[in-house]
MILO-978366 format. One record per residue: z, y, x of N, C-alpha, C, CB in turn; residue in one letter. Coordinates in steps of 0.02 Angstrom, whole numbers, padded with zeros to 5 digits, always signed. Atoms other than C-alpha are relative to their C-alpha. Glycine has a CB too. Layout:
N
ZYXZYXZYXZYXA...
***
This chain:
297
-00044-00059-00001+02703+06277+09097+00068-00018-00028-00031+00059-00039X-00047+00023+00004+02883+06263+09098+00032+00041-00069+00030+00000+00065X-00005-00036+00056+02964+06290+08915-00053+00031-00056+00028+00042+00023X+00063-00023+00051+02796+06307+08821+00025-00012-00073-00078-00049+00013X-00012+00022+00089+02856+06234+08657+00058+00045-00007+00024-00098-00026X-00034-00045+00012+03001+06360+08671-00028+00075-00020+00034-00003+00048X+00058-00067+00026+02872+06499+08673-00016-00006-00048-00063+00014+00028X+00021+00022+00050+02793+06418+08542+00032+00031-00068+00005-00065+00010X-00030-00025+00082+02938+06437+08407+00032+00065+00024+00068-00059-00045X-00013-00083-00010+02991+06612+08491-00061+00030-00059-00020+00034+00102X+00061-00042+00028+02809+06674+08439+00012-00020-00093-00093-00035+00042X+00008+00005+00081+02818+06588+08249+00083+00055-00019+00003-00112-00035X-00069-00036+00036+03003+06651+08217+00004+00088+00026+00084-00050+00034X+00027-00048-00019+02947+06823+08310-00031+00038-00068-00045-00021+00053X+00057-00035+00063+02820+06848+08174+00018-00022-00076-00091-00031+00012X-00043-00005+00035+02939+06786+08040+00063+00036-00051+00001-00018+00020X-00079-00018+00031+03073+06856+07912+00057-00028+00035+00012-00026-00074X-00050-00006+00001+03205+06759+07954-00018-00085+00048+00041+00022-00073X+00008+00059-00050+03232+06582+08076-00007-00069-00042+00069-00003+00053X+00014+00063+00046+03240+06475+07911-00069+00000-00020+00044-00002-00065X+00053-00020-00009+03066+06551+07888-00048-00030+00054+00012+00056+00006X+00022+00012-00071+03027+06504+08059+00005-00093-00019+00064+00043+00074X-00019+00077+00007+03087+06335+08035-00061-00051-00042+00077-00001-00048X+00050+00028+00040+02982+06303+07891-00079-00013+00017+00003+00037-00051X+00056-00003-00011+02820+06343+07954-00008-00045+00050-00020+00058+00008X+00014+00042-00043+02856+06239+08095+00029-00080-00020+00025+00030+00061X-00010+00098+00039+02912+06072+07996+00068-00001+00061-00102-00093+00022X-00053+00009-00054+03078+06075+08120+00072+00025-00019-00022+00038+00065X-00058-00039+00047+03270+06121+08068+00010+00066+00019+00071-00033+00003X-00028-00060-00017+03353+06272+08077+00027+00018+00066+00044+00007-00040X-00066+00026-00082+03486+06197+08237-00080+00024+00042+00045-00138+00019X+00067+00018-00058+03293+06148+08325-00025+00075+00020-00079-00052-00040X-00004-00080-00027+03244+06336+08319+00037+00043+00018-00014+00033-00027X-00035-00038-00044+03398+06418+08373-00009-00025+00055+00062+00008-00011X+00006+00023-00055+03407+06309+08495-00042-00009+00072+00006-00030-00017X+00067-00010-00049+03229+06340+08574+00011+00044+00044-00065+00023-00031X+00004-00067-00024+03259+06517+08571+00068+00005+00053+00002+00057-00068X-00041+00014-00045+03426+06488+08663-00013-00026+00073+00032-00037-00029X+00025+00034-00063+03350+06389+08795-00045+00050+00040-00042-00068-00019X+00033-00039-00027+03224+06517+08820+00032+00067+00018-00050+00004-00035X-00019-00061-00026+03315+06661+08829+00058+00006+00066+00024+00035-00062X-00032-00002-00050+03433+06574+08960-00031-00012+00080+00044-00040-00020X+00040-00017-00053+03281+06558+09069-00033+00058+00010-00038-00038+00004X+00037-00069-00015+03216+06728+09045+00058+00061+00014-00050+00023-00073X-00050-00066+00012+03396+06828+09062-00002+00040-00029+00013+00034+00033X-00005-00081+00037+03381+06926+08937+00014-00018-00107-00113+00054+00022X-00021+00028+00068+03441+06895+08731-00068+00035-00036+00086+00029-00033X+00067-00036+00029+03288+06909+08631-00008+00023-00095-00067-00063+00021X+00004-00025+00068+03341+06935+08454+00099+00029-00003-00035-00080-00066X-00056-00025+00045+03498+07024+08367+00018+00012-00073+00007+00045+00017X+00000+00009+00083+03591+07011+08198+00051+00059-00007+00030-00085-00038X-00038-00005+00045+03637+07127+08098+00021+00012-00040+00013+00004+00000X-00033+00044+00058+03739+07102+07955-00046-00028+00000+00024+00022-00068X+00030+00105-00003+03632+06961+07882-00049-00009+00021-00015-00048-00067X+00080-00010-00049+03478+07015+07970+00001-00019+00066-00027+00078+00009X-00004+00015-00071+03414+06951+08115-00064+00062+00047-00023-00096+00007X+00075-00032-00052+03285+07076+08259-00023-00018+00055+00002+00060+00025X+00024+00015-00060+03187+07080+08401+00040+00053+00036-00079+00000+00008X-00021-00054-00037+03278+07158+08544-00064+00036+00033+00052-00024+00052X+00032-00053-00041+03194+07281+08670-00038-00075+00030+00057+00064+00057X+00021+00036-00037+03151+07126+08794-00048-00052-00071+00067-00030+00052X+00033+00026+00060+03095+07032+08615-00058+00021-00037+00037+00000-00041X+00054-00035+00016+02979+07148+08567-00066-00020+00044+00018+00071+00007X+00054-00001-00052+02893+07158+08731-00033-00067+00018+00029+00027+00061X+00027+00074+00018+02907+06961+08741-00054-00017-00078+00078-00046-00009X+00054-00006+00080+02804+06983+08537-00063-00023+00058-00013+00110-00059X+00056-00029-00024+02667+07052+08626-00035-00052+00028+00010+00053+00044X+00040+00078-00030+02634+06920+08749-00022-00046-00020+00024-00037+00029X+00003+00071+00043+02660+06790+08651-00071+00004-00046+00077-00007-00060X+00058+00003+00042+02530+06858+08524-00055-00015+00032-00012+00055-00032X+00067-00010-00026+02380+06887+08664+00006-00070+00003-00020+00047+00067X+00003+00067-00014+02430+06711+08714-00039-00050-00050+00066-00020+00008X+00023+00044+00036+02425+06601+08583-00074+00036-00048+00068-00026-00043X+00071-00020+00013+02271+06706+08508-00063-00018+00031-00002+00057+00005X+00035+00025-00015+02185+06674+08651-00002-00072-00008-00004+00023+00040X+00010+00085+00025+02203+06481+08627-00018-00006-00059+00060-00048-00001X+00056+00011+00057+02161+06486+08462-00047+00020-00010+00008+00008-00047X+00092+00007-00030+01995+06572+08495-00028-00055+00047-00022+00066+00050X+00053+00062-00030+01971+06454+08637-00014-00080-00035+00032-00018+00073X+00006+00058+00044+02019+06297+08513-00070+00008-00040+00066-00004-00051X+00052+00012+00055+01899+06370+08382-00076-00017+00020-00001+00063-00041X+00062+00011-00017+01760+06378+08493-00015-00075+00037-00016+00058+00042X+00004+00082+00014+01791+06211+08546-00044-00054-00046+00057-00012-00023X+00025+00017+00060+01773+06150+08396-00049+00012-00038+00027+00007-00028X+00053-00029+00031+01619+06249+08346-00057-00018+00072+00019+00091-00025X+00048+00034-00058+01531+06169+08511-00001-00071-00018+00030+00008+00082X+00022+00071+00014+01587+06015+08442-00026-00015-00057+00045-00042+00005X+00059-00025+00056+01489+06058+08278-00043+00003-00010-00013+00033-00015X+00048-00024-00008+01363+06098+08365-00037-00066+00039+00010+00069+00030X+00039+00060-00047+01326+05921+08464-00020-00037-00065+00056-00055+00065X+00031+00032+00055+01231+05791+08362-00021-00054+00021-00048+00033-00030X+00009+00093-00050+01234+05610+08432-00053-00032-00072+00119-00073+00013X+00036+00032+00040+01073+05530+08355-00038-00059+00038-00041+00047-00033X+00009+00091-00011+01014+05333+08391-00073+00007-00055+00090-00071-00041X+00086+00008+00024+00820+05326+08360-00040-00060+00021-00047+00062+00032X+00038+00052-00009+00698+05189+08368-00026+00020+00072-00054-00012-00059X+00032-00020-00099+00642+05185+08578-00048+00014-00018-00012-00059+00072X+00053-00018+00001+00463+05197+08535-00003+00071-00028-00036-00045-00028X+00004-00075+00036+00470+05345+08404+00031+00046+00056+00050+00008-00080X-00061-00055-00029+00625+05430+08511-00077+00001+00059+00114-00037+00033X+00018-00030-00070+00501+05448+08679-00085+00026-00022+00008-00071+00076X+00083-00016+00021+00304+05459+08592+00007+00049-00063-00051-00081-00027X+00009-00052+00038+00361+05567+08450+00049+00065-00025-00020-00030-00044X-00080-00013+00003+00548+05632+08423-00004+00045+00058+00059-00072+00010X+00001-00056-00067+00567+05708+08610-00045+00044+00004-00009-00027+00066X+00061-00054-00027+00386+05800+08655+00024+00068-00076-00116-00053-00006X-00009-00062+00062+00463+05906+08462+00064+00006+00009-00020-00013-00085X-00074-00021+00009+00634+05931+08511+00009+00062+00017+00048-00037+00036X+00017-00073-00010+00578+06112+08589+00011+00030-00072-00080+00013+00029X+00010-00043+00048+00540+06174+08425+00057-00005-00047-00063-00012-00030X-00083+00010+00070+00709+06104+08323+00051+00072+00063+00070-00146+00001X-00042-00028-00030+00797+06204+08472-00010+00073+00006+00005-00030+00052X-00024-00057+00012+00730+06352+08456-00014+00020-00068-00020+00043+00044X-00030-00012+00060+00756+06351+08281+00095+00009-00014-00030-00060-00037X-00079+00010-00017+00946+06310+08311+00002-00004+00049+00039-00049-00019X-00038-00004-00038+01002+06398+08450+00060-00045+00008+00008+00050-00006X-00059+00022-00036+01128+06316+08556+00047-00079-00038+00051+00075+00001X+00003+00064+00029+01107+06147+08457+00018-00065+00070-00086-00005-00038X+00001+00040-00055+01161+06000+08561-00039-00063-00013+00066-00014+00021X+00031+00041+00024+01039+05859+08511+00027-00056+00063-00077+00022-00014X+00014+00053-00086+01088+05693+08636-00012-00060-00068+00101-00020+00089X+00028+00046+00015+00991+05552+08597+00008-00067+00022-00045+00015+00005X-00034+00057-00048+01025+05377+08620-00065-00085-00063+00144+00002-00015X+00015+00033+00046+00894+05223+08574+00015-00071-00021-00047+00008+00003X-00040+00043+00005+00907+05083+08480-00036-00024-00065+00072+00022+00003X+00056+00031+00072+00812+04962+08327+00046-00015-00043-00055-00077+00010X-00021+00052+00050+00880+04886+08180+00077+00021-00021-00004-00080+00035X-00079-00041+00032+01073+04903+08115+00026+00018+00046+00059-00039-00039X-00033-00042-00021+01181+05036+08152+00069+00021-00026-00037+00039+00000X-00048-00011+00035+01339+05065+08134+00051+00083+00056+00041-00090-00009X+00009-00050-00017+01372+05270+08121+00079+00011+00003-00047+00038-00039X-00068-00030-00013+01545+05382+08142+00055-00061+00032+00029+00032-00077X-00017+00034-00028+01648+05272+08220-00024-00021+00092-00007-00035-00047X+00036+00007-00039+01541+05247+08351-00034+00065+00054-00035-00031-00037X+00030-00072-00003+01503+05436+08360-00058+00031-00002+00012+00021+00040X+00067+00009+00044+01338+05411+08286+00012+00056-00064-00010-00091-00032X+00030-00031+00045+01293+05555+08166-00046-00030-00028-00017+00048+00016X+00042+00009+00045+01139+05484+08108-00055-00052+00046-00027+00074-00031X+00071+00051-00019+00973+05347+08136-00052-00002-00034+00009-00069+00000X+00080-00015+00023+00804+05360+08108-00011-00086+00010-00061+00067+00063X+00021+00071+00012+00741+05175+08073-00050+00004-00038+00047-00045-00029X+00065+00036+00053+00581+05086+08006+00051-00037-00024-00078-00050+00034X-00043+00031+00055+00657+05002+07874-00012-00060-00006-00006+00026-00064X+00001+00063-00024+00655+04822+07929+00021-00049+00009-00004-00004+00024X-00068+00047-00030+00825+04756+07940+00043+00038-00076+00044+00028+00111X-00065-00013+00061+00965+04763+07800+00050+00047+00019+00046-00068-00016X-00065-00064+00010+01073+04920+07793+00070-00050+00002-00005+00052-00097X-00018+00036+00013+01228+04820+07801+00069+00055-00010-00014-00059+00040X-00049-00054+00001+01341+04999+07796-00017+00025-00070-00006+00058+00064X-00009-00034+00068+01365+05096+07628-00023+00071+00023+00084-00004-00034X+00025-00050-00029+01253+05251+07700-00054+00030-00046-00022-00020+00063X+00042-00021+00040+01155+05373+07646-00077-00015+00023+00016+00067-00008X+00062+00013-00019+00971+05330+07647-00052+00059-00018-00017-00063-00029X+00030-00045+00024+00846+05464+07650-00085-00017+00047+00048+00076+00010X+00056+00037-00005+00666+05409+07650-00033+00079+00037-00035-00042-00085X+00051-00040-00019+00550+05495+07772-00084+00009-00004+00012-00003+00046X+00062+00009+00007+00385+05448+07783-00032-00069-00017-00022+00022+00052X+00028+00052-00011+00271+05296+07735-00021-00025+00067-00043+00004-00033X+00050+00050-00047+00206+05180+07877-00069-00019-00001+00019-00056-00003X+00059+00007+00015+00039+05197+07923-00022-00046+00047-00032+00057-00005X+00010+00045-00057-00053+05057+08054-00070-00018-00001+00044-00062-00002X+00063+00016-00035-00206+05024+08139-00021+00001+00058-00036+00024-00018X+00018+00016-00087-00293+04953+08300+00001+00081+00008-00095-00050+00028X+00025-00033-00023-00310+05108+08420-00009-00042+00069+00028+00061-00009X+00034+00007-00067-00393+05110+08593-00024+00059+00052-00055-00033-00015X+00012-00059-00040-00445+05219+08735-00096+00012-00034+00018-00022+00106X+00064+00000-00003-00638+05288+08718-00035-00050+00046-00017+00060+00012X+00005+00033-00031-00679+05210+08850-00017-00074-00010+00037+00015+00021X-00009+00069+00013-00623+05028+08817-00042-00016-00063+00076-00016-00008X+00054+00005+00064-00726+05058+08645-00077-00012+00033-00001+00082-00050X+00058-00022-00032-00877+05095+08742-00034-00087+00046+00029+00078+00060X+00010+00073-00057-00841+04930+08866-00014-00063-00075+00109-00025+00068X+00035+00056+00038-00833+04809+08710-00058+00011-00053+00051-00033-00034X+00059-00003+00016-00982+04879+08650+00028+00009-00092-00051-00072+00034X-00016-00011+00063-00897+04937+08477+00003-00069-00047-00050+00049-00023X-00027+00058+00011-00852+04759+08425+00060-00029+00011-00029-00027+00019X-00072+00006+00026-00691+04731+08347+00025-00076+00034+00002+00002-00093X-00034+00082-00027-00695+04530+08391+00017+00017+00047-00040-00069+00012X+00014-00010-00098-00714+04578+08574+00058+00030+00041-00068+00063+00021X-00054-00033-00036-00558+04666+08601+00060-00051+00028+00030+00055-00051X-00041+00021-00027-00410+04618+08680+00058+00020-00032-00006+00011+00055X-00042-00012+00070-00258+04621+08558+00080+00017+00046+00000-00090-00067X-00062+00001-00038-00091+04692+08643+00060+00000-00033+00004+00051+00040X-00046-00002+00032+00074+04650+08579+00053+00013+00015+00002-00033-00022X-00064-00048-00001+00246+04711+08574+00069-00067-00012-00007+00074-00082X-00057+00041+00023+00395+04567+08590+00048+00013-00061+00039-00002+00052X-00057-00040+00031+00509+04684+08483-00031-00015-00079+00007+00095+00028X+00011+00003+00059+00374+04663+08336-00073-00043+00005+00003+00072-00034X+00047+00036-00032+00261+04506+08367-00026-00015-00062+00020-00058+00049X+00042+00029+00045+00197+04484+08197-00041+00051-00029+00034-00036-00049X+00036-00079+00027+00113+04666+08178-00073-00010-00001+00015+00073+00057X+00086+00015+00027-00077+04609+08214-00011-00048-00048-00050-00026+00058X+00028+00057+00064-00067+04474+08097+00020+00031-00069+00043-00087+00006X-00019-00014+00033+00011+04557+07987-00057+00074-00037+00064+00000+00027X+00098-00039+00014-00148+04700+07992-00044-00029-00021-00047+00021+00059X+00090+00032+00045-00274+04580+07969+00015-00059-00045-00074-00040+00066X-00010+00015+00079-00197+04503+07814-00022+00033-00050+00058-00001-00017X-00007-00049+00066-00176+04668+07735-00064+00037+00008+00073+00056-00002X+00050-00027+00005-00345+04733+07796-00073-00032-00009+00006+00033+00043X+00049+00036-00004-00452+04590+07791-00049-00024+00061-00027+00027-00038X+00020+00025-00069-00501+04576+07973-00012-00054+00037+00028+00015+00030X-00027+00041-00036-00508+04403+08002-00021-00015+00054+00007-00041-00025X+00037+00048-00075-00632+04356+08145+00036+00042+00043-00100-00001+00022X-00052-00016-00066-00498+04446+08261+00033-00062+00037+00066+00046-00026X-00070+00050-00014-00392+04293+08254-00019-00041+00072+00014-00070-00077X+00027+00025-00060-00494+04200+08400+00014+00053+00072-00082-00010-00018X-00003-00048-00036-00456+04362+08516+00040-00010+00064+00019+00047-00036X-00042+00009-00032-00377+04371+08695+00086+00015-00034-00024+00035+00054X-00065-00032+00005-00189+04428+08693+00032+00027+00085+00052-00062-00040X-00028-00024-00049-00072+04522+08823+00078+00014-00042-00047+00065+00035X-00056-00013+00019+00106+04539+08790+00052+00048+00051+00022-00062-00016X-00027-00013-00032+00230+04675+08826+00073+00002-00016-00027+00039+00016X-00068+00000+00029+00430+04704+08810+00005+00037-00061+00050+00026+00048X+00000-00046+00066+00409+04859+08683-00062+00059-00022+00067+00042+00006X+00085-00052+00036+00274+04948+08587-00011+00061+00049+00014+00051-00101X+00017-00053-00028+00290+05087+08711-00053-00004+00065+00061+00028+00015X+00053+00024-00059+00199+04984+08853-00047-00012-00038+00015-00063+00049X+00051+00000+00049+00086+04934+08714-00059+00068+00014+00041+00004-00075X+00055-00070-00009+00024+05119+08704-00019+00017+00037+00008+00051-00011X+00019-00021-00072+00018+05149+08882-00057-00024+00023+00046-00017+00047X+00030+00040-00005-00067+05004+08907-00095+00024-00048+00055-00060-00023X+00077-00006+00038-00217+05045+08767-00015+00081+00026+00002-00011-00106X-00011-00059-00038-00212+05232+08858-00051-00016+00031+00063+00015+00037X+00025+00016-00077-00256+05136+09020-00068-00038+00000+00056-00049+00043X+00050+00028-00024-00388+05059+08960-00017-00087-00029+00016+00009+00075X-00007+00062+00003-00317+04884+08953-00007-00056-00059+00047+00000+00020X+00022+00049+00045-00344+04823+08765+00023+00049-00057+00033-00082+00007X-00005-00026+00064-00308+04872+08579+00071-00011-00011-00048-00031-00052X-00060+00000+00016-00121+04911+08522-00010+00030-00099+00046+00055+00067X+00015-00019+00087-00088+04904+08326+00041+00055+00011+00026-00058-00075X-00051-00049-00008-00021+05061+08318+00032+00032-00056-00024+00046+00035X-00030-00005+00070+00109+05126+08187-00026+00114+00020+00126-00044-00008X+00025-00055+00003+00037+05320+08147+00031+00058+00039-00006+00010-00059X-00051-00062-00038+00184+05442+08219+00001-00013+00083+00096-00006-00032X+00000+00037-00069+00161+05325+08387-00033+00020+00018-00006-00059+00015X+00054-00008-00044+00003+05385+08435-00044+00056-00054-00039-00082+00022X+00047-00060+00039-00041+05530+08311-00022+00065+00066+00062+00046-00077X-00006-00043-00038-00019+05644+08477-00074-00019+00045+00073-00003+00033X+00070+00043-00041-00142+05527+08592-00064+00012-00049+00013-00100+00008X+00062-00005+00014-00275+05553+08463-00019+00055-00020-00018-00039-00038X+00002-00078-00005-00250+05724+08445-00032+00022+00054+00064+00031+00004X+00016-00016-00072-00284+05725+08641-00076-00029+00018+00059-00037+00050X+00056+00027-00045-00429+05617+08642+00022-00075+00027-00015+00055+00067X-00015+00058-00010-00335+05489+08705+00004-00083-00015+00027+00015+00002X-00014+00045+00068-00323+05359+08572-00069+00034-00024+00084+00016-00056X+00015+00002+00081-00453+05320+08436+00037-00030-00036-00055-00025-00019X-00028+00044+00063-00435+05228+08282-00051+00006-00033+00064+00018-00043X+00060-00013+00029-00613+05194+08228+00008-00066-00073-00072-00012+00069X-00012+00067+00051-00552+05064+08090+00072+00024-00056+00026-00085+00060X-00030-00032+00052-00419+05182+08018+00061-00021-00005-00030-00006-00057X-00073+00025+00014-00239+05156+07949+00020-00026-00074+00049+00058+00016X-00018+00044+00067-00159+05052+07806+00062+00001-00009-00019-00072-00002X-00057-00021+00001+00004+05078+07752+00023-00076+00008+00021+00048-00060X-00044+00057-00022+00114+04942+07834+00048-00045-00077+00062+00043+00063X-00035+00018+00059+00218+04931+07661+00091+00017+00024-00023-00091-00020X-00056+00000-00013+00363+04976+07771-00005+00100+00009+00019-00061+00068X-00012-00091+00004+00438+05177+07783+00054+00007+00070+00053+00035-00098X-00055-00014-00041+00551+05284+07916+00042+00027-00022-00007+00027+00044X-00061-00007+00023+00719+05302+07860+00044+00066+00048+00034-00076+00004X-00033-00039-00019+00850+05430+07909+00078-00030-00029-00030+00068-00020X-00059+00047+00019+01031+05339+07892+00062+00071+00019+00004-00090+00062X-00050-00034-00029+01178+05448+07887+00073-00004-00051-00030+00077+00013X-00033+00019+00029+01344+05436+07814+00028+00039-00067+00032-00017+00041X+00009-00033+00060+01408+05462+07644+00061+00057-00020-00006-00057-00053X-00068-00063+00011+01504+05631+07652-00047+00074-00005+00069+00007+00089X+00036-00080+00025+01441+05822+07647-00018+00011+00090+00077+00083-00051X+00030-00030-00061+01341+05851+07798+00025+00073+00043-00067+00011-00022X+00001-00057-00028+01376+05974+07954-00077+00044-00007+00024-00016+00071X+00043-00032+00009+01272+06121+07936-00066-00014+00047+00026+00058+00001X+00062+00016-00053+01178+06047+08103-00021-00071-00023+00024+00001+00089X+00031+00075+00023+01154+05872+08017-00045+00030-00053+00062-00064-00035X+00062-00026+00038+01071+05976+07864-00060+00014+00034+00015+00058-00032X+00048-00034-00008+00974+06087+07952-00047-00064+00054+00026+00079+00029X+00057+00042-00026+00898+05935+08074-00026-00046-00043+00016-00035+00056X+00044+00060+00058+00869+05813+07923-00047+00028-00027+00039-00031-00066X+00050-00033+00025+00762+05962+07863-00052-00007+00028+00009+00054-00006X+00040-00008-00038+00676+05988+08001-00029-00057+00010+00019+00028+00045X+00027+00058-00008+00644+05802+08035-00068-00010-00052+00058-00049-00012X+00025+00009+00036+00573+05780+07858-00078+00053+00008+00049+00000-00049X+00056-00040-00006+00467+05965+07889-00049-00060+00061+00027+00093+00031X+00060+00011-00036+00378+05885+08057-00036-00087-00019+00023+00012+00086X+00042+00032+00030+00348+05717+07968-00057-00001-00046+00025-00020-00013X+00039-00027+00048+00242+05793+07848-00082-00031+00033+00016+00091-00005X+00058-00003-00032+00108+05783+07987-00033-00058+00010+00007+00029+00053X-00013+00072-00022+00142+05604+08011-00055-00053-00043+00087-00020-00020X+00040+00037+00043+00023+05556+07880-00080-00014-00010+00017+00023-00045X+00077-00024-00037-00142+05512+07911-00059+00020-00059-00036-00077+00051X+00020-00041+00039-00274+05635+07841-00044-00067-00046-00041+00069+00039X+00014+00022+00047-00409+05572+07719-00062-00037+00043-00006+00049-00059X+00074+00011-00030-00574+05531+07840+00052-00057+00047-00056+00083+00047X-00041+00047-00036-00410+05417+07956+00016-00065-00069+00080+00048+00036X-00013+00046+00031-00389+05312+07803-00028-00060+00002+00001+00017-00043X+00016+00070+00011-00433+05122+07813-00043-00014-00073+00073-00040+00000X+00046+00019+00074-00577+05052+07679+00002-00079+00019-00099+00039-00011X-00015+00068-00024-00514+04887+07662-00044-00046-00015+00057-00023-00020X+00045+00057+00015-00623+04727+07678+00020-00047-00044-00016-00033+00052X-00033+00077+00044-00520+04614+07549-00009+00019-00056+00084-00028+00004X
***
């Protein structure tokens, strides 16, 4: 629109005492605001203020020009604010791939209709992160890799782990632990050995193997049938909820936890209220007392 920034200091010096008034509020000289209003009033034909003695007014055509001016820029600053209160309302979060699609997503219903008109977009991703800048609000991480940012750390849950399997596939190796077929995860290739250290399991070690790109084929995979996935507890608490999954050998706490990474300033009211909520549905994450591991060592 032609002459907008002339409108601009019309409307401030409009709603002003006096044009030095005007001036001020707009960080600009005295010359710069006559001069607007000059320009504008030689495209609108018509003189929009009068002095007199040391006073300055709105004429007749000045008045009526007020008016406009007010609905105008009002409406833009409602539409700015709400802008800005949409962009308040988005929440760019970077989650571990496995968690983000087996436990994170199937509960994002229930964060949303807790917080209406929340924008949650998700994006995944392992190990360091580097937040604002990036436009990263926040990361959920197993705690695995060195923080290498000055962030806030807020501990979610312990790490719980143990073989699961389909019924089924239990049934085929005849409930014999040697007998299984051990499936692993490129992303975290030292996780069964790392079980039957801490649980005492050793005659596994002789066992087939199958390897996939990421723990999520892992689970699919022990779903289908195809062999035993060590599974970390929030991964497959749903599958054994369903039937899908056992875990006739229980869980052991890995020694590792899930983190919540976010940076070190005063949270938007939608970064509070989902770090809450996160922490509320971890709660569940923990495995009861009859799922606990009785270790052989």
């Amino acid at each position: 629109m032609r002459h907008l920034k002339a409108f601009h200091i019309f409307h401030v010096a409009a709603s002003s005492p006096s044009l030095s008034e005007a001036a001020n509020r707009l960080n600009i000289t005295h010359g710069a605001v006559s001069k607007q209003i000059k320009v504008l009033e030689g495209f609108l034909g018509h003189a929009l203020f009068y002095k007199q003695g040391r006073h300055l007014y709105l004429t007749q055509e000045g008045e009526l020009l007020k008016q406009h001016t007010q609905t105008a820029f009002s409406a833009l600053e409602d539409g700015v604010g709400q802008l800005m209160q949409n962009q308040q309302q988005c929440l760019e979060i970077s989650c571990e791939p496995t968690l983000t699609m087996r436990w994170l997503m199937p509960r994002l219903a229930d964060f949303h209709n807790e917080v209406e008109g929340a924008d949650i977009r998700l994006s995944t991703a392992g190990g360091a992160v580097t937040l604002g800048t990036t436009g990263l609000s926040l990361a959920i991480r197993r705690d695995d890799f060195r923080v290498e940012h000055d962030y806030n750390t807020l501990n979610l849950v312990d790490e719980w782990v143990g073989p699961v399997f389909s019924p089924d596939y239990w049934q085929q190796v005849k409930h014999d632990l040697a007998g299984i077929k051990r499936l692993h995860s490129q992303t975290r290739q030292s996780a069964w050995d790392d079980w039957i250290n801490a649980s005492g399991h050793h005659g596994l070690v002789g066992n087939s193997h199958q390897t996939f790109a990421h723990f999520y084929f892992c689970f699919q995979a022990a779903v289908d049938g195809l062999g035993a996935a060590l599974g970390s507890y929030p991964l497959v608490v749903d599958d054994i909820k369903r039937g899908n999954l056992i875990a006739p050998f229980g869980f052991i706490r890995s020694g590792h936890k899930y983190i919540l990474l976010s940076q070190k300033r005063t949270p938007s009211d939608l970064e509070y209220r989902f770090s809450q909520w996160l922490q509320g549905c971890l709660v569940d994450c923990v495995p009861t007392e009859n799922e606990v591991a009785e270790l052989t060592i």
